[in-house]
VOZANU-28750 format. One record per residue (C-alpha): residue in three letters; chain; x, y, z; residue number from 1. Coordinates in nm, 4 decimals. Layout:
<dodren->ALA	lokol->A	c1->X	c2->Y	c3->Z	palum->NUM>
...
REM end
This chain:
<dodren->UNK	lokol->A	c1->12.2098	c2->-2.1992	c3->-18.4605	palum->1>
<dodren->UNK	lokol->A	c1->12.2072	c2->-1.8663	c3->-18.2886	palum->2>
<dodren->UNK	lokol->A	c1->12.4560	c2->-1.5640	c3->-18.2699	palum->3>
<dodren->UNK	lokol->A	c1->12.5176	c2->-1.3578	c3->-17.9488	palum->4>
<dodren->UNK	lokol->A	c1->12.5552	c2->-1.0323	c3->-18.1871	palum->5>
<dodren->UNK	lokol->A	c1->12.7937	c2->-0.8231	c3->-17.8824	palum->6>
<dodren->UNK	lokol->A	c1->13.0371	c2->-1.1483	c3->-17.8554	palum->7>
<dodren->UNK	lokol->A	c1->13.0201	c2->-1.2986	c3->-18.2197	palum->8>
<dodren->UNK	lokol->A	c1->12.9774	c2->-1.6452	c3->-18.0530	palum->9>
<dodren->UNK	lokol->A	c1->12.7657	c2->-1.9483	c3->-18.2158	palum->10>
<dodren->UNK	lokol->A	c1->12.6804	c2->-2.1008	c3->-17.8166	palum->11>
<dodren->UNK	lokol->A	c1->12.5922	c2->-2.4668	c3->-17.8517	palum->12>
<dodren->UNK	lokol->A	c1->12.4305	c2->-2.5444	c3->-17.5280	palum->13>
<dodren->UNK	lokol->A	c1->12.1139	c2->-2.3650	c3->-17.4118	palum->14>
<dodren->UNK	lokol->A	c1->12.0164	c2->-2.2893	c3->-17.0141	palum->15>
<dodren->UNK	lokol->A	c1->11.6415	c2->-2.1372	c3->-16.9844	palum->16>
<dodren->UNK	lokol->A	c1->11.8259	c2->-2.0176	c3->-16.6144	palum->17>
<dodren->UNK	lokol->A	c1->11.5879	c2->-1.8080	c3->-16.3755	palum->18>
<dodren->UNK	lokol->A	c1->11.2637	c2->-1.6450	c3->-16.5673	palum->19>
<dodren->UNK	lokol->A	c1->11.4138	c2->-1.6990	c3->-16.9124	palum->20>
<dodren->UNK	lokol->A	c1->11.2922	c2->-2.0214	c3->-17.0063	palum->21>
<dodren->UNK	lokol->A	c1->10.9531	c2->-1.8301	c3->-17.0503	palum->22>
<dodren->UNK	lokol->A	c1->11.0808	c2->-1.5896	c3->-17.2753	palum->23>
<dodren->UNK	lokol->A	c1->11.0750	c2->-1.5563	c3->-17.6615	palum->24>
<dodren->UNK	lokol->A	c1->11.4543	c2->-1.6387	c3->-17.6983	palum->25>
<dodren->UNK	lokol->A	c1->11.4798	c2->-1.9811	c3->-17.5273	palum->26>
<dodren->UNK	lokol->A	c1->11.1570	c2->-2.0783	c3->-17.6106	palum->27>
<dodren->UNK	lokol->A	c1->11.2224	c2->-1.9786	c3->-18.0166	palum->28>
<dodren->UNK	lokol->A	c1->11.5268	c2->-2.1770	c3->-17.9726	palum->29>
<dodren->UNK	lokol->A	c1->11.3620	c2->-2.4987	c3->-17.8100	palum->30>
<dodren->UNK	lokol->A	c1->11.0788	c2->-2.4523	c3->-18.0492	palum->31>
<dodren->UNK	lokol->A	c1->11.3278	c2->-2.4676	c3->-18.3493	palum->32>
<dodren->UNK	lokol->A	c1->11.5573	c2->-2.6857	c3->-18.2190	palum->33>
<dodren->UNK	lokol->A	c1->11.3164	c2->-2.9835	c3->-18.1601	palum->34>
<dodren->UNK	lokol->A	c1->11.1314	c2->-2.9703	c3->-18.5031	palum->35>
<dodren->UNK	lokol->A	c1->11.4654	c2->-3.1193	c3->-18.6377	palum->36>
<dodren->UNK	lokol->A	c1->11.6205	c2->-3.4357	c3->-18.7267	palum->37>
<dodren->UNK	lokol->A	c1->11.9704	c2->-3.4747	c3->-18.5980	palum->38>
<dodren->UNK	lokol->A	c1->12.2279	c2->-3.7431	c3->-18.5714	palum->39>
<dodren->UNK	lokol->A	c1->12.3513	c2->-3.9430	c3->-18.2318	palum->40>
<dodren->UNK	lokol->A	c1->12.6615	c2->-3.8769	c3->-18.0574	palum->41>
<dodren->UNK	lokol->A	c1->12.9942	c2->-4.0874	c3->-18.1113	palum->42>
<dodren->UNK	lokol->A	c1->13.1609	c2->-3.9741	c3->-17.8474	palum->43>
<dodren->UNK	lokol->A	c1->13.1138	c2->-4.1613	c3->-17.4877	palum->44>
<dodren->UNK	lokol->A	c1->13.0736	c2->-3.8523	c3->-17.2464	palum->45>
<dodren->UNK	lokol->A	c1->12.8379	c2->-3.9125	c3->-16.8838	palum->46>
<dodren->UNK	lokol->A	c1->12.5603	c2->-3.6375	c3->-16.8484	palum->47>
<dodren->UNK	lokol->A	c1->12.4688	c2->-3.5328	c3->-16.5163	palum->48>
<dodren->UNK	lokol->A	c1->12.1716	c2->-3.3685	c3->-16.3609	palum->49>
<dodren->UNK	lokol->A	c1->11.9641	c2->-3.4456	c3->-16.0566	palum->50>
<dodren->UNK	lokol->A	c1->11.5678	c2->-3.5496	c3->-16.0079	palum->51>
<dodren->UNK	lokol->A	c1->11.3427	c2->-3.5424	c3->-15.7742	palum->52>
<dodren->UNK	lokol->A	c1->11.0612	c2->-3.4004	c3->-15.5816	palum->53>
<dodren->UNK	lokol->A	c1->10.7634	c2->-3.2488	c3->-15.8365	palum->54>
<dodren->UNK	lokol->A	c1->10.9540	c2->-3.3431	c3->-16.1926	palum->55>
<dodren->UNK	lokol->A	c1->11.0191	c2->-3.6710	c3->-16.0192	palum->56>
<dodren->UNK	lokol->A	c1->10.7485	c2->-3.8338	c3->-16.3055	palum->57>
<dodren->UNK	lokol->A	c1->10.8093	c2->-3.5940	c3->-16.5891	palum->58>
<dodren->UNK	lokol->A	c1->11.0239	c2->-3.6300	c3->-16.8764	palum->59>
<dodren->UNK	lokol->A	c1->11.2748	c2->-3.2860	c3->-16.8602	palum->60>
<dodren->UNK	lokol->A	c1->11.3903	c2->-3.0770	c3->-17.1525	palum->61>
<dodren->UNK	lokol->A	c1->11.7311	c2->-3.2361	c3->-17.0754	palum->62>
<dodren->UNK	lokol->A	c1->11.5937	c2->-3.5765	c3->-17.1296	palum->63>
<dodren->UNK	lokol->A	c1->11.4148	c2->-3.4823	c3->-17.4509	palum->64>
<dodren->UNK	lokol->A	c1->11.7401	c2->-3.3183	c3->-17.5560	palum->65>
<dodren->UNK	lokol->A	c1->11.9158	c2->-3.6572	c3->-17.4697	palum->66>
<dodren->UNK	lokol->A	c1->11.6654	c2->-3.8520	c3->-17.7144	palum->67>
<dodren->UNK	lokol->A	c1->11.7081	c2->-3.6320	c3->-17.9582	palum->68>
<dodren->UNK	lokol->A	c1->12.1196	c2->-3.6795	c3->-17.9574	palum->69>
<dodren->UNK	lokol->A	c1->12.0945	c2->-4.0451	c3->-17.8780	palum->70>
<dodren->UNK	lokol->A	c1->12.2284	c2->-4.0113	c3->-17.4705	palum->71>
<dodren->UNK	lokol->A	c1->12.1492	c2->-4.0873	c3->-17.1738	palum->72>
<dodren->UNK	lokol->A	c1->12.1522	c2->-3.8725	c3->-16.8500	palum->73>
<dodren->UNK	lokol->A	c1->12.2408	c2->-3.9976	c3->-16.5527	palum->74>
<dodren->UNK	lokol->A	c1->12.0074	c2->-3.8506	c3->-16.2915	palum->75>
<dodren->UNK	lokol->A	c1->12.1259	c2->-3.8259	c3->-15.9331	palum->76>
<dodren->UNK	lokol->A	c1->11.8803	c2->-3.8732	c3->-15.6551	palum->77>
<dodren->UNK	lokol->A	c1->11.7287	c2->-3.4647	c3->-15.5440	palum->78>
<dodren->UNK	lokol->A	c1->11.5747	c2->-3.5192	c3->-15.2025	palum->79>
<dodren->UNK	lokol->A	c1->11.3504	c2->-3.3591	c3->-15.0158	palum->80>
<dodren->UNK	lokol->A	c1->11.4814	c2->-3.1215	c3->-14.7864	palum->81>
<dodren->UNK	lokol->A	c1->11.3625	c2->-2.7615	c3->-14.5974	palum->82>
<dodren->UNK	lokol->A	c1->11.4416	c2->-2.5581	c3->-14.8892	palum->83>
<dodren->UNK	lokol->A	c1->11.5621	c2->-2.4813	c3->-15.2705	palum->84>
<dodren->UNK	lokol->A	c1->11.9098	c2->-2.3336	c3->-15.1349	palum->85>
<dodren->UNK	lokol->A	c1->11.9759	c2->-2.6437	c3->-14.9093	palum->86>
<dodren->UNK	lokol->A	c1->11.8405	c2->-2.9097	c3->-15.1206	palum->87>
<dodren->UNK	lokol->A	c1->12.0952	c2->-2.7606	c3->-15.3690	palum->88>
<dodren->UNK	lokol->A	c1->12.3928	c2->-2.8808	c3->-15.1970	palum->89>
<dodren->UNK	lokol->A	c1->12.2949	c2->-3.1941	c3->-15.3021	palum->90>
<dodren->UNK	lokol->A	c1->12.4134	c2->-3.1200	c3->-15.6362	palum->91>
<dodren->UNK	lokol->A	c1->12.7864	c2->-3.0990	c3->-15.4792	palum->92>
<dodren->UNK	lokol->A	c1->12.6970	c2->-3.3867	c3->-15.2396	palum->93>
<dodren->UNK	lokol->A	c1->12.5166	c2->-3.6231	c3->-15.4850	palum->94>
<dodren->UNK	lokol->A	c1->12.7723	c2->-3.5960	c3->-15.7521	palum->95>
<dodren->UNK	lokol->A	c1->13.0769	c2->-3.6089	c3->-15.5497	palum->96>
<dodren->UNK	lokol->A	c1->12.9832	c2->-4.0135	c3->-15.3751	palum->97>
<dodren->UNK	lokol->A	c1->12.8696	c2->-4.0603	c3->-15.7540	palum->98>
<dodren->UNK	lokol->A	c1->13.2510	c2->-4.0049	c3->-15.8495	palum->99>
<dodren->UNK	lokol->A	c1->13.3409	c2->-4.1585	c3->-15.5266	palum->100>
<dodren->UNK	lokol->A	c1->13.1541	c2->-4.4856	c3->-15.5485	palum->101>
<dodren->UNK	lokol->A	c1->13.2946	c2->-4.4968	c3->-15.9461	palum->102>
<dodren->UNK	lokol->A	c1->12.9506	c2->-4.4349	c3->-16.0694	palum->103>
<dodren->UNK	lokol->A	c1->13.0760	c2->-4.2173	c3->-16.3635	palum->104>
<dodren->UNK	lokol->A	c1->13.3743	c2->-4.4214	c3->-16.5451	palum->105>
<dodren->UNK	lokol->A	c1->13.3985	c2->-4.1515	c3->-16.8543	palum->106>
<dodren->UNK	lokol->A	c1->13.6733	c2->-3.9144	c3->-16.8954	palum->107>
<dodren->UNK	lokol->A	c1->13.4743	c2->-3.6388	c3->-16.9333	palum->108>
<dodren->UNK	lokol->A	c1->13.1490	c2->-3.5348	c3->-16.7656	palum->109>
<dodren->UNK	lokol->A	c1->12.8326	c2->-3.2380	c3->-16.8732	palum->110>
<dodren->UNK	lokol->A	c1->12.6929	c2->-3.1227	c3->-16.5603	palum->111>
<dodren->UNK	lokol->A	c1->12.3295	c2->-2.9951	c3->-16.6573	palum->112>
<dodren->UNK	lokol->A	c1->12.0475	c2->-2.8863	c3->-16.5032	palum->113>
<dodren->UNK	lokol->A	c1->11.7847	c2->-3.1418	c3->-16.6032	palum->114>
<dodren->UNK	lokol->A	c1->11.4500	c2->-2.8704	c3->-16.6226	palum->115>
<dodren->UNK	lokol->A	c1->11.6099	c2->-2.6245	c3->-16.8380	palum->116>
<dodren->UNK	lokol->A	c1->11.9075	c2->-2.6815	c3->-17.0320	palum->117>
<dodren->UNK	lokol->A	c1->11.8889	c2->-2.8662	c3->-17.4259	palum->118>
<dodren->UNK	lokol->A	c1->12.1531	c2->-2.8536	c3->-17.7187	palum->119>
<dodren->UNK	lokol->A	c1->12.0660	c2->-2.6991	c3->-18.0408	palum->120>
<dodren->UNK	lokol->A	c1->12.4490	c2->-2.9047	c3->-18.1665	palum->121>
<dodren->UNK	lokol->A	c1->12.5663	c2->-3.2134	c3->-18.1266	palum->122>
<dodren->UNK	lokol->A	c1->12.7404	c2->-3.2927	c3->-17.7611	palum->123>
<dodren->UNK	lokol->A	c1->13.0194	c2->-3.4156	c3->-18.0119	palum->124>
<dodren->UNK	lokol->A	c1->13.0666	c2->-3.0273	c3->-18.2112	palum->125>
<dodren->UNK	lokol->A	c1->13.0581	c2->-2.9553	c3->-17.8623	palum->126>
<dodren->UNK	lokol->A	c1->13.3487	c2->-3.1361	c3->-17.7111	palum->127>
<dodren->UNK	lokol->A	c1->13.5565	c2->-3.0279	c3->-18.0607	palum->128>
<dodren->UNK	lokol->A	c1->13.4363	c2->-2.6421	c3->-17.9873	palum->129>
<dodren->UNK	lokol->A	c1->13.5793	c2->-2.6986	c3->-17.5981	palum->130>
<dodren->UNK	lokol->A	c1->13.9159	c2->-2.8562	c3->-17.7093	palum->131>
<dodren->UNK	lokol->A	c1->14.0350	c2->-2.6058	c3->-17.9537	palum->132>
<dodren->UNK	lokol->A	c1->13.8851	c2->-2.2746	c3->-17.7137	palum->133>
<dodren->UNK	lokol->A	c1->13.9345	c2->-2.3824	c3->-17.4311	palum->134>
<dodren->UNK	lokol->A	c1->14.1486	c2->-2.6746	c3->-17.4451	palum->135>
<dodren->UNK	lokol->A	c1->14.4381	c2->-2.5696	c3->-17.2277	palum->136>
<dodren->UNK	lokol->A	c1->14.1641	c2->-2.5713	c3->-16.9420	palum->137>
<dodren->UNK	lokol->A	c1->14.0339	c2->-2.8798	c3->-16.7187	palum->138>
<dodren->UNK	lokol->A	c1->13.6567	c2->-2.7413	c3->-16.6932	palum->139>
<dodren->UNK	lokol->A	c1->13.4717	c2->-2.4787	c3->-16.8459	palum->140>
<dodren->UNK	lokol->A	c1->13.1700	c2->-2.3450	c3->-16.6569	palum->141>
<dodren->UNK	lokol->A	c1->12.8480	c2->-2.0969	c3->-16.8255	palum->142>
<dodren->UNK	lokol->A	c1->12.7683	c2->-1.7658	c3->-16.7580	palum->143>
<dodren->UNK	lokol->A	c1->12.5257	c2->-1.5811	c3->-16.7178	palum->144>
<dodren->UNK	lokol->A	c1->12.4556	c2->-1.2094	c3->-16.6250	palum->145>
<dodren->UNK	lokol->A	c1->12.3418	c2->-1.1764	c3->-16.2851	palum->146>
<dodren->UNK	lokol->A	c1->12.5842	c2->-1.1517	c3->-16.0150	palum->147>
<dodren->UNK	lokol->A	c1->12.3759	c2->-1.4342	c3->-15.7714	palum->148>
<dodren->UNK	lokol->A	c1->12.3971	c2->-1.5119	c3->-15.5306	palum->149>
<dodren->UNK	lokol->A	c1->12.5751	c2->-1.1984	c3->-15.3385	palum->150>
<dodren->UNK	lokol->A	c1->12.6506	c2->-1.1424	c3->-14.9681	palum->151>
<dodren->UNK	lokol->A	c1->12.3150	c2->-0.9223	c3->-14.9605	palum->152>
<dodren->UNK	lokol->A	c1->12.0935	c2->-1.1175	c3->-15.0761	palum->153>
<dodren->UNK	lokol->A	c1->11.8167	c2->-1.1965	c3->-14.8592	palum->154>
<dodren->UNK	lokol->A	c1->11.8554	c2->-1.5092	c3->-14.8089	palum->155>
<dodren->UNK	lokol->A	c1->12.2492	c2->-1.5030	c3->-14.7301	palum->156>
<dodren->UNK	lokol->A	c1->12.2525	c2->-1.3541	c3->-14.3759	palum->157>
<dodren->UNK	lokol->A	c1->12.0390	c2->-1.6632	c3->-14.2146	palum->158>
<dodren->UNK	lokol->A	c1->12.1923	c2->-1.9163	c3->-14.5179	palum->159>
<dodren->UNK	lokol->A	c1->12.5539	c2->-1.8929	c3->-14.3803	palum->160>
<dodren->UNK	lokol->A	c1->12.5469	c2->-1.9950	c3->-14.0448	palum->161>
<dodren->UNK	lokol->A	c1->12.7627	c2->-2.2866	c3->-14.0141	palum->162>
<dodren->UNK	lokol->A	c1->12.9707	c2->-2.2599	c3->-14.2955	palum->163>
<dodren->UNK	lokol->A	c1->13.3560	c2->-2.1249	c3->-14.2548	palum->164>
<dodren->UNK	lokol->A	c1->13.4047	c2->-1.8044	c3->-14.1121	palum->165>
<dodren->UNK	lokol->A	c1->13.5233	c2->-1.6019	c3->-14.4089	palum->166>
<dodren->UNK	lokol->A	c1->13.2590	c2->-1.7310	c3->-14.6782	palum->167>
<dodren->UNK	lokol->A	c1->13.1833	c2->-1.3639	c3->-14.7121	palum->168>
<dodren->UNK	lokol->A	c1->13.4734	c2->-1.2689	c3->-14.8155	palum->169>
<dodren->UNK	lokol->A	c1->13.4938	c2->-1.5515	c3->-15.0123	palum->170>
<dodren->UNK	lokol->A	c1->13.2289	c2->-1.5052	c3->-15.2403	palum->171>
<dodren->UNK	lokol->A	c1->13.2995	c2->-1.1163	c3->-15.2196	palum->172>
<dodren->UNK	lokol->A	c1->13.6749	c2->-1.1667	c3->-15.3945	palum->173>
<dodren->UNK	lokol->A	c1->13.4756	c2->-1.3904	c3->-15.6742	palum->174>
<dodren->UNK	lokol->A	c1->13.2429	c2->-1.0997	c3->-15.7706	palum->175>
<dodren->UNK	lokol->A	c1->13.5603	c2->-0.8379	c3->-15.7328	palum->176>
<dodren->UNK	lokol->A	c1->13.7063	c2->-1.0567	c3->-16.0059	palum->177>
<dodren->UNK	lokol->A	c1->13.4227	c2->-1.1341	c3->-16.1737	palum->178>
<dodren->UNK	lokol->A	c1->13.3977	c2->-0.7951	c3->-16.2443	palum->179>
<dodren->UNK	lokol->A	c1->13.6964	c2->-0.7122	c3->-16.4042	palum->180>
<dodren->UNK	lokol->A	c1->13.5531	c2->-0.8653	c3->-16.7484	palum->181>
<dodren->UNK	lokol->A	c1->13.3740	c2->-0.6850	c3->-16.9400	palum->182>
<dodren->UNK	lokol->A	c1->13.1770	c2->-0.9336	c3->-17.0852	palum->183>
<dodren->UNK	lokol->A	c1->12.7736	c2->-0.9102	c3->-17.0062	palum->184>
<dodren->UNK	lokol->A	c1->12.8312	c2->-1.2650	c3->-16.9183	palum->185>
<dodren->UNK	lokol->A	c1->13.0534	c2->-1.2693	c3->-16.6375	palum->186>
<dodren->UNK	lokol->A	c1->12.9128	c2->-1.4480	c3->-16.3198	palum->187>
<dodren->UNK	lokol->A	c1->12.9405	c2->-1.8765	c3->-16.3195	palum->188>
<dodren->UNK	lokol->A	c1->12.6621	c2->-2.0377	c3->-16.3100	palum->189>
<dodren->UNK	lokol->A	c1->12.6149	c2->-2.3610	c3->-16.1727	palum->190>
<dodren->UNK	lokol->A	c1->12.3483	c2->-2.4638	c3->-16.4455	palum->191>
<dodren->UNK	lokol->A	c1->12.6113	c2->-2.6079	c3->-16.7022	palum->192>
<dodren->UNK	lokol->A	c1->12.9284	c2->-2.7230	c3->-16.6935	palum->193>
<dodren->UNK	lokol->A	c1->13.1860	c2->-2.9437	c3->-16.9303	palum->194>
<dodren->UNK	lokol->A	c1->13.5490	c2->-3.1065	c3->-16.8854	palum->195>
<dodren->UNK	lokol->A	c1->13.7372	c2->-3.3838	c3->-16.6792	palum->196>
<dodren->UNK	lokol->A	c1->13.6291	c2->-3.5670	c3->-16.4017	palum->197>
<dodren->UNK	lokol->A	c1->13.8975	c2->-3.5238	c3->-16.2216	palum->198>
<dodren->UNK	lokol->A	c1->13.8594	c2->-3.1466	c3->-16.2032	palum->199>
<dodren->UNK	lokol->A	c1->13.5130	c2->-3.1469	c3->-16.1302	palum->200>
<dodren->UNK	lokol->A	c1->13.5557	c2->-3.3563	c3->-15.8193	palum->201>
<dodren->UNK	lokol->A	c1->13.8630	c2->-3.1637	c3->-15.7055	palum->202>
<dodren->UNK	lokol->A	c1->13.5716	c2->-2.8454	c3->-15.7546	palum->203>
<dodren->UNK	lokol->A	c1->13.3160	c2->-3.0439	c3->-15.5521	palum->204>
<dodren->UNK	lokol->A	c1->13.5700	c2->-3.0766	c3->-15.3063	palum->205>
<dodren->UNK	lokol->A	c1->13.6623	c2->-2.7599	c3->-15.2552	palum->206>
<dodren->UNK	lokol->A	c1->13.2448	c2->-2.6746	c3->-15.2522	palum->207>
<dodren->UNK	lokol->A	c1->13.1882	c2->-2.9566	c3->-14.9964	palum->208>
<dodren->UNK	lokol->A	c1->13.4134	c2->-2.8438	c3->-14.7520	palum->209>
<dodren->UNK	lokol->A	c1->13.2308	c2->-2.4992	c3->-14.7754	palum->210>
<dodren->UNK	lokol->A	c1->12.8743	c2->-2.6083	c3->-14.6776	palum->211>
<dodren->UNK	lokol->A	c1->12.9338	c2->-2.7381	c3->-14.2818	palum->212>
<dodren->UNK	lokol->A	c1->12.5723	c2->-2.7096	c3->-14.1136	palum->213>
<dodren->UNK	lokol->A	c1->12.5101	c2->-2.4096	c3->-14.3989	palum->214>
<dodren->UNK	lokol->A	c1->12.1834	c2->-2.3758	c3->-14.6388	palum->215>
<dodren->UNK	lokol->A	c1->12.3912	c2->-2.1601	c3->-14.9176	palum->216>
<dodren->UNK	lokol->A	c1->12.3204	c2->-2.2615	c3->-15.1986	palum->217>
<dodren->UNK	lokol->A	c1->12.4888	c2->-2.4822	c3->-15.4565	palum->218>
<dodren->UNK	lokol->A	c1->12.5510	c2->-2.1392	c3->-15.7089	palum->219>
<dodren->UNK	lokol->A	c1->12.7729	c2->-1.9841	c3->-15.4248	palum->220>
<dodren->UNK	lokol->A	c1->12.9918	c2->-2.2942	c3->-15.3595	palum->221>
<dodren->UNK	lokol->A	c1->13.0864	c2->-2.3660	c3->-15.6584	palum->222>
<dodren->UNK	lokol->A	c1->13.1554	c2->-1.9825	c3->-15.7649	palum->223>
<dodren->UNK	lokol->A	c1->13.3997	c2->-2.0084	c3->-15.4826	palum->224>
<dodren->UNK	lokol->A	c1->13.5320	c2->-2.3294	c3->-15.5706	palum->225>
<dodren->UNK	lokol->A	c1->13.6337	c2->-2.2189	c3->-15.9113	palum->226>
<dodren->UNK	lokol->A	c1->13.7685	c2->-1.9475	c3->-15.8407	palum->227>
<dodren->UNK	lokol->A	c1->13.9864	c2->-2.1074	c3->-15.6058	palum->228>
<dodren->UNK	lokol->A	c1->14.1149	c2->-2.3803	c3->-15.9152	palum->229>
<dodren->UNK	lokol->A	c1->14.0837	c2->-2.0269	c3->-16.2146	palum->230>
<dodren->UNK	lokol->A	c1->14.4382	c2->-2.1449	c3->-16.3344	palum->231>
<dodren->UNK	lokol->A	c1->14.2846	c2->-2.4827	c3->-16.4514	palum->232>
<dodren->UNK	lokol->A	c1->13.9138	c2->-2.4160	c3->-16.5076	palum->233>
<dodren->UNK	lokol->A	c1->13.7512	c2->-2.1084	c3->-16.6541	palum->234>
<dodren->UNK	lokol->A	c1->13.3997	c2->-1.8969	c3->-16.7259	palum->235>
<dodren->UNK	lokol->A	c1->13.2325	c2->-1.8986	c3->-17.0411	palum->236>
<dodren->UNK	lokol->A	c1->13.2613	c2->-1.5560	c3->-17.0587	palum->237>
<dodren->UNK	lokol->A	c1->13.2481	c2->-1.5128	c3->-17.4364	palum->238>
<dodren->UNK	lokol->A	c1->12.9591	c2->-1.7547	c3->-17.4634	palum->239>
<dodren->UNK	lokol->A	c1->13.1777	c2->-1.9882	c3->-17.7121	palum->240>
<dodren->UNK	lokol->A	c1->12.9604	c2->-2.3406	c3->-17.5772	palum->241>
<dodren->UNK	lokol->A	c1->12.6767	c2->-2.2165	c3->-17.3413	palum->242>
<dodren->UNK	lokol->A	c1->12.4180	c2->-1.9396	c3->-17.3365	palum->243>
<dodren->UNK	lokol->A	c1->12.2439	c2->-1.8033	c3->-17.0822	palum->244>
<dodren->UNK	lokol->A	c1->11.8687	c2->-1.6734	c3->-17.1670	palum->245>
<dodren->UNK	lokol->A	c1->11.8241	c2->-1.4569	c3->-16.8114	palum->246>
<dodren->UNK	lokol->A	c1->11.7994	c2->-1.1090	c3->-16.9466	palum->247>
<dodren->UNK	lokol->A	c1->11.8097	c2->-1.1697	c3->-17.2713	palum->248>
<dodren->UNK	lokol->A	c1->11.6186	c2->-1.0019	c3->-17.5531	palum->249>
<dodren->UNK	lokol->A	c1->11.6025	c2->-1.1066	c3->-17.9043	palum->250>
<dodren->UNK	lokol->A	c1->11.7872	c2->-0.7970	c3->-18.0178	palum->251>
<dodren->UNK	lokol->A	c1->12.1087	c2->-0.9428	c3->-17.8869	palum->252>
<dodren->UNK	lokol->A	c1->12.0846	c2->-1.2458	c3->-18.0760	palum->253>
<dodren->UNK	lokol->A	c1->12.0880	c2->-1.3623	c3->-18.4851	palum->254>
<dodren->UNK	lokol->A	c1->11.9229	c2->-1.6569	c3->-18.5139	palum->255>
<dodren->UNK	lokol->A	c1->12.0201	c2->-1.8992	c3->-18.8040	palum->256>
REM end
């Protein structure tokens, strides 16, 4: 267990995103997390992620995660393509003809990066956590602390070409409200997400009618997308379910 000591939050899912999977507190929390004995899940949830290219052959922290709770994750297919933005979109494309062809049957879905992302609770305490703090909403979404990607990035100029006209000003209104929180953890990230089916393909909707001919990647999309459904799904801003490591030092955290 671990306590974000500026929010007062016990987070329950772990995402190494960016540079922070090599630093001391994701890799204390993997380290502890998998010298323990735990029990399976009960409840019947589907876990996505996506696989391919050079972790094709290798098992994923997500997948040792999954044996430790006693689940299986459902990996979509990750291409090849020219490029980490691009081949994103297959995250939006991927799961969307999953839901589409009736592929995932559950209620509920995780989205999860597969290289980075492990539980140090049970998916179950989880799902219990999620209905009583954020029950009133569809989907639920992590955070994390930097604002990416933005409108000057480098790779945004030659990225969105091909997508709608406005996408700047798009993404520019997300980080305008994003920024109205005060919370260190205020931008979505498209690492980890939780709640109905339903809403997540109305959000992969929304993100797939974004891309066109573009290469932005999958982060941007679906920052837009929620945004555009906020009155239904929300930002773990407070860090009540997911954590974030990028940035992090161990003097914002108790561990337990």
């Amino acid at each position: 267990m671990i306590t974000v000591k500026d929010l007062g939050s016990k987070p329950i899912a772990i995402h190494g995103n960016g540079n922070s999977k090599n630093e001391n507190v994701y890799n204390t929390l993997k380290r502890e997390q998998f010298a323990k004995t735990v029990d399976h899940i009960k409840h019947d949830f589907t876990f996505i992620s996506w696989k391919g290219g050079n972790i094709a052959g290798q098992k994923t922290i997500l997948e040792h995660s999954a044996d430790q709770y006693g689940f299986k994750v459902l990996n979509l297919e990750w291409k090849p393509s020219d490029g980490f933005w691009k081949g994103s979109q297959q995250k939006i494309t991927a799961t969307l003809d999953a839901i589409n062809l009736g592929h995932i049957k559950t209620d509920y879905v995780f989205w999860l990066d597969n290289t980075d992302v492990f539980f140090i609770e049970s998916p179950d305490k989880f799902f219990k956590k999620y209905q009583t703090v954020y029950g009133k909403y569809d989907f639920v979404w992590n955070a994390e602390k930097n604002n990416y990607p933005t409108t000057s990035h480098g790779k945004w100029l030659n990225s969105k070409h091909g997508s709608v006209l406005d996408i700047d000003n798009k993404l520019n209104e997300v980080i305008q409200h994003d920024d109205t929180f005060k919370s260190p953890w205020r931008y979505m990230n498209s690492g980890g997400g939780f709640g109905k089916t339903t809403s997540l393909k109305q959000q992969l909707e929304i993100a797939n009618s974004l891309i066109g001919k573009s290469r932005i990647n999958d982060q941007a999309l679906m920052r837009i997308a929620q945004y555009e459904m906020r009155d239904t799904t929300v930002v773990d801003r407070s860090c009540e379910l997911f954590l974030c490591c990028w940035g992090m030092s161990e003097k914002e955290v108790i561990y337990a």
